[in-house]
PyMOL CGO cylinders between C-alpha atoms (Angstrom):
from pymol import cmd
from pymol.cgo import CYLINDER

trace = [
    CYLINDER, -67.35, -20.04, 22.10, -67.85, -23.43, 21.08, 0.3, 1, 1, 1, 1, 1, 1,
    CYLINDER, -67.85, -23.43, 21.08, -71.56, -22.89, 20.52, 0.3, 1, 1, 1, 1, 1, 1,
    CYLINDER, -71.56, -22.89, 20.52, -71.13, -20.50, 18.34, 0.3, 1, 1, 1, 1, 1, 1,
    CYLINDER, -71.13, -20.50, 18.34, -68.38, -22.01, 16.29, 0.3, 1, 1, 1, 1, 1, 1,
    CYLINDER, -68.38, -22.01, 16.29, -70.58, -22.91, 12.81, 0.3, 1, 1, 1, 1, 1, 1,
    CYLINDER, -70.58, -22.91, 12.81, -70.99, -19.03, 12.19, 0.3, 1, 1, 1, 1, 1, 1,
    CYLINDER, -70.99, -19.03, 12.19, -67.19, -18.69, 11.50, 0.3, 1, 1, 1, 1, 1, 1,
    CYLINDER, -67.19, -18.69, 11.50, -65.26, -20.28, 8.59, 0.3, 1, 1, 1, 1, 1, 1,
    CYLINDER, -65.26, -20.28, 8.59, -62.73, -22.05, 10.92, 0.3, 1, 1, 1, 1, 1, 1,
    CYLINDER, -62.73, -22.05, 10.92, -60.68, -25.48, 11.00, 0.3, 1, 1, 1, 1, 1, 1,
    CYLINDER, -60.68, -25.48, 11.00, -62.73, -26.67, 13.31, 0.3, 1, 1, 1, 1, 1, 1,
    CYLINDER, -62.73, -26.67, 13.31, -65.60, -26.81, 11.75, 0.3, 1, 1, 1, 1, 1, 1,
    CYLINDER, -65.60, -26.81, 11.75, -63.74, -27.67, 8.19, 0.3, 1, 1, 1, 1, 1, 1,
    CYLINDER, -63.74, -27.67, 8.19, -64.56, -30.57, 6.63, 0.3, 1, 1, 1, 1, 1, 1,
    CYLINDER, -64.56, -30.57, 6.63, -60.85, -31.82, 6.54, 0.3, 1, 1, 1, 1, 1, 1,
    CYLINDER, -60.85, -31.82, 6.54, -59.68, -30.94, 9.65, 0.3, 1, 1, 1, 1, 1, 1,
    CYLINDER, -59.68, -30.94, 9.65, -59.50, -33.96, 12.74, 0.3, 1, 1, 1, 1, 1, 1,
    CYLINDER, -59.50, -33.96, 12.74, -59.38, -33.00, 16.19, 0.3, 1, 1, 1, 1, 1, 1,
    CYLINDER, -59.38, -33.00, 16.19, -56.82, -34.10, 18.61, 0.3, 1, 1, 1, 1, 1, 1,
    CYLINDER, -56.82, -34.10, 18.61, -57.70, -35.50, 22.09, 0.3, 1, 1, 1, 1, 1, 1,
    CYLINDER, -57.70, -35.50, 22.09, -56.13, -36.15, 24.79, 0.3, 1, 1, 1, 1, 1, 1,
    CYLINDER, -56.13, -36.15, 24.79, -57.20, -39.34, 27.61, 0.3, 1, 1, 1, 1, 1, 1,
    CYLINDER, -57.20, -39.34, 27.61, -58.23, -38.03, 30.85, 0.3, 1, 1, 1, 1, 1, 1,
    CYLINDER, -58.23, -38.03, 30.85, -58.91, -41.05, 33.21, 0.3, 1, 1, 1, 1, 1, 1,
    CYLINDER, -58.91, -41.05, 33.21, -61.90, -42.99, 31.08, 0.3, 1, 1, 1, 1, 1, 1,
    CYLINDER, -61.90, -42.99, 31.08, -62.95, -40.06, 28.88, 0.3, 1, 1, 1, 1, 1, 1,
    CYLINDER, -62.95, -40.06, 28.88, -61.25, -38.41, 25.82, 0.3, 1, 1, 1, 1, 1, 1,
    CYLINDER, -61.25, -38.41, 25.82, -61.21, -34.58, 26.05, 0.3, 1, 1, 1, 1, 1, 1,
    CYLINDER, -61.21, -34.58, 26.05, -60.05, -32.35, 23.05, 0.3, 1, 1, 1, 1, 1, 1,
    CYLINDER, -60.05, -32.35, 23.05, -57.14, -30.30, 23.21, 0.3, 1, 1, 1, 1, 1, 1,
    CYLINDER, -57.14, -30.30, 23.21, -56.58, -27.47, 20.91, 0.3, 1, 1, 1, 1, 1, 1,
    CYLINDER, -56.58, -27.47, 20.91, -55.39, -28.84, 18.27, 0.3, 1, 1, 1, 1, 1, 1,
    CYLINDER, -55.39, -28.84, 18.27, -55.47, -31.01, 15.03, 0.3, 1, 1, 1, 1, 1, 1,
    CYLINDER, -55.47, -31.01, 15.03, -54.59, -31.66, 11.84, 0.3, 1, 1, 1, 1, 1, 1,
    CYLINDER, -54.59, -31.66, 11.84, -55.60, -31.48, 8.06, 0.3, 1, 1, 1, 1, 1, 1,
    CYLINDER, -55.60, -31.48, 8.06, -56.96, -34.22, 5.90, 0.3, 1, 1, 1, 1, 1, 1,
    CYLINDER, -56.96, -34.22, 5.90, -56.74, -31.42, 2.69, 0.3, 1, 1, 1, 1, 1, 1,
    CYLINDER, -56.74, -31.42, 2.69, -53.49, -32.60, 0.34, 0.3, 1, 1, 1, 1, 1, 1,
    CYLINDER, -53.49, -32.60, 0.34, -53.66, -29.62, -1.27, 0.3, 1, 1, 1, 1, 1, 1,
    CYLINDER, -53.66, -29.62, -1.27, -52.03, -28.00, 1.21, 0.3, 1, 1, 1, 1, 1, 1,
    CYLINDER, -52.03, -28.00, 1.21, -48.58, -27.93, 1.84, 0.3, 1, 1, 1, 1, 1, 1,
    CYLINDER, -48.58, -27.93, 1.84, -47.35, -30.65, 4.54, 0.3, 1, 1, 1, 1, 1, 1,
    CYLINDER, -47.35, -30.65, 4.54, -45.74, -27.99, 6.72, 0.3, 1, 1, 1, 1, 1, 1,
    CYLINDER, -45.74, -27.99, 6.72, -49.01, -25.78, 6.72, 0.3, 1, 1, 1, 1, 1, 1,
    CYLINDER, -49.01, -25.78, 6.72, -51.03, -28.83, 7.22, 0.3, 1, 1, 1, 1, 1, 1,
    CYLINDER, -51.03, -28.83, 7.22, -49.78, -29.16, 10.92, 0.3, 1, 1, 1, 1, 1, 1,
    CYLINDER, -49.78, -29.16, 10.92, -50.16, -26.14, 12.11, 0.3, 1, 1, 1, 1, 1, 1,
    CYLINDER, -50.16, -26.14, 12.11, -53.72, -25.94, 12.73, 0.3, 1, 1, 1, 1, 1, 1,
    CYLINDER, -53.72, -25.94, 12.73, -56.35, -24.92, 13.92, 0.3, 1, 1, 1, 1, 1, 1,
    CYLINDER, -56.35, -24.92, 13.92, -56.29, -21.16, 12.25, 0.3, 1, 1, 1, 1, 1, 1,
    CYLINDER, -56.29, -21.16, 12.25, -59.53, -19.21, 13.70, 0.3, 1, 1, 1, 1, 1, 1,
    CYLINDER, -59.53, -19.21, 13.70, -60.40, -17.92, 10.20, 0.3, 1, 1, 1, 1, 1, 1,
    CYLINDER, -60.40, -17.92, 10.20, -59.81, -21.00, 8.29, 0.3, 1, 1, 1, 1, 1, 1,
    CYLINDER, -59.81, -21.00, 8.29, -57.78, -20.51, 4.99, 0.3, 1, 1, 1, 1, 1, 1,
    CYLINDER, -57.78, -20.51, 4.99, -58.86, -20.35, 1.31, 0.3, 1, 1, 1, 1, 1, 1,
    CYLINDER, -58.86, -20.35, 1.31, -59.12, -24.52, 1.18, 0.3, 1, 1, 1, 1, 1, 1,
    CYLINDER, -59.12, -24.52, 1.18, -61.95, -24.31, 3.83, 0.3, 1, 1, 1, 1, 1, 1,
    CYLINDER, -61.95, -24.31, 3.83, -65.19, -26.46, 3.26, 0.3, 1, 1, 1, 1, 1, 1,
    CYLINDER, -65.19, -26.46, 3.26, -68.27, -26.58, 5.28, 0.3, 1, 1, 1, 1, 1, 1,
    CYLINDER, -68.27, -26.58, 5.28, -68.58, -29.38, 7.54, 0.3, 1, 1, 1, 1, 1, 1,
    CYLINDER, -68.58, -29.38, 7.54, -71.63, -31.29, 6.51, 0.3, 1, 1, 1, 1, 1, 1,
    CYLINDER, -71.63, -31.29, 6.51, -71.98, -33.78, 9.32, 0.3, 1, 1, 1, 1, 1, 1,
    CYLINDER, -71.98, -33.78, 9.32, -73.73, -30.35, 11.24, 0.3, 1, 1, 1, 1, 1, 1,
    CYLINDER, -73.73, -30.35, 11.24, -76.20, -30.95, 14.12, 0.3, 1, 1, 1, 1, 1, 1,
    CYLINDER, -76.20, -30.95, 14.12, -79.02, -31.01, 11.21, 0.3, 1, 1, 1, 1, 1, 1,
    CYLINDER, -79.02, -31.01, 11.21, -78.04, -34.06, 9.69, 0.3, 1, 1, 1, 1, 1, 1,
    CYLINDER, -78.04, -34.06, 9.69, -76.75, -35.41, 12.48, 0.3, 1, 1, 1, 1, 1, 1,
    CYLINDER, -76.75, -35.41, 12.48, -79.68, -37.32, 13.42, 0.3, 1, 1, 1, 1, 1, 1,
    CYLINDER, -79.68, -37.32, 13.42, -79.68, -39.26, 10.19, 0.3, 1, 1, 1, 1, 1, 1,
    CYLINDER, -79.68, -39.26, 10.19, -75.94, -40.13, 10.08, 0.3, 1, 1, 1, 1, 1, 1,
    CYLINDER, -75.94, -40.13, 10.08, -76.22, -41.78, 13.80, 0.3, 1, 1, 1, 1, 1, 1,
    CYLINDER, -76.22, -41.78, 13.80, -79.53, -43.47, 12.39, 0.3, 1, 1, 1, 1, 1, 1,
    CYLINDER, -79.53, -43.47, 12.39, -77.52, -44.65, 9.58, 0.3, 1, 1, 1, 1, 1, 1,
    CYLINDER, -77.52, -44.65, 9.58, -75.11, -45.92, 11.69, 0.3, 1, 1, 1, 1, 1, 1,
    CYLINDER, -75.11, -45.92, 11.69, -77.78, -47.95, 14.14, 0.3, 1, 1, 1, 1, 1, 1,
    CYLINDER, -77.78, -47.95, 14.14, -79.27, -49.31, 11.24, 0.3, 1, 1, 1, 1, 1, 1,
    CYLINDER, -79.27, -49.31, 11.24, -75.79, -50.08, 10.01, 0.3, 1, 1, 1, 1, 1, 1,
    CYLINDER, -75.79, -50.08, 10.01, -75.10, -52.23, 13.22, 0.3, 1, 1, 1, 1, 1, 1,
    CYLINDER, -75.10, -52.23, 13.22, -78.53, -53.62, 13.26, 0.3, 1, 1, 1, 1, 1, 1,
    CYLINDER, -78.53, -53.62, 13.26, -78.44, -55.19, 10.03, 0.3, 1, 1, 1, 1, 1, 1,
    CYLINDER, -78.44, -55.19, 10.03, -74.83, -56.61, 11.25, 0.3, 1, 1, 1, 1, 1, 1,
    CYLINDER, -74.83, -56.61, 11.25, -76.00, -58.36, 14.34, 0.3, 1, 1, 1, 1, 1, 1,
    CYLINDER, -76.00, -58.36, 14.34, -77.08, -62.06, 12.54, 0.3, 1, 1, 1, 1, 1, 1,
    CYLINDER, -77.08, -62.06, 12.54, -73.49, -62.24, 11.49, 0.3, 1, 1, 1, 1, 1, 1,
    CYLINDER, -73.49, -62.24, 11.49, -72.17, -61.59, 14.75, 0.3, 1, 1, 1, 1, 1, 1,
    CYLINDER, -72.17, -61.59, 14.75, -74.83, -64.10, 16.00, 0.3, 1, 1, 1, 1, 1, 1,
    CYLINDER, -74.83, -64.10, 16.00, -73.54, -66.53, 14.02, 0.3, 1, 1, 1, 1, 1, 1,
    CYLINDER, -73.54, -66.53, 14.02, -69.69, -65.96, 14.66, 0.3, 1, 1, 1, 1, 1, 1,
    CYLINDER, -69.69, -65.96, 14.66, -70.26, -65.72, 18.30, 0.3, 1, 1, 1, 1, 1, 1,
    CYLINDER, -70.26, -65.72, 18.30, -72.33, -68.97, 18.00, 0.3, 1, 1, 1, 1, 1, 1,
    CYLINDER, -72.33, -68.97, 18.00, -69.06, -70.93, 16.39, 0.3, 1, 1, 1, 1, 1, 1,
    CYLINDER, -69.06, -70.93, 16.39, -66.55, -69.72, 17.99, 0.3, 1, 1, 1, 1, 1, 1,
    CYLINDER, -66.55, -69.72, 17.99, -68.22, -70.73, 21.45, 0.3, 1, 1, 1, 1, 1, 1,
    CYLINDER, -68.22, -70.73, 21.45, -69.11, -74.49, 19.98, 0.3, 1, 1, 1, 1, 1, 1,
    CYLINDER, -69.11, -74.49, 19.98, -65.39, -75.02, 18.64, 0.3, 1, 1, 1, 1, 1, 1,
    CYLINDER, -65.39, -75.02, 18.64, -64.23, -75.33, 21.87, 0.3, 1, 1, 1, 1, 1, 1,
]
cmd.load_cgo(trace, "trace")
């Protein structure tokens, strides 16, 4: 089912909702659940999620599998051009002592 969920117009692949996890020994696994980031919803309607056909506030996701590629790239890039920094912190903190 999971495969197939970008055909259908639910929470879960809404662009406000966040998925709830649960820890199972050293790896997160979802549950099913979550909750809405949308504040034009009511509060009370907001934590009842998900619903399988979404509801009229629904949004397409747009961190799909297509674009995917580029947001982890992003990020790498991201951490790449963070690394002389750390060098530098790491570098200090290890001489003060």
């Amino acid at each position: 089912m999971e495969d197939n969920q970008e055909f259908y117009s639910s929470c879960t692949n809404c662009k406000y909702f966040v998925q709830h996890y649960r820890k199972d020994g050293m790896y997160y696994k979802k549950v099913n659940c979550g909750h809405c980031l949308n504040f034009r919803l009511k509060m009370d309607m907001r934590k009842s999620f998900p619903f399988i056909n979404g509801c009229e506030k629904w949004e397409e996701d747009v961190t799909t599998s297509q674009n995917y590629e580029e947001v982890i790239a992003n990020a790498v890039n991201y951490m790449a051009s963070s690394l002389p920094a750390i060098q530098i912190f790491i570098h200090d903190y290890i001489t003060k002592k």
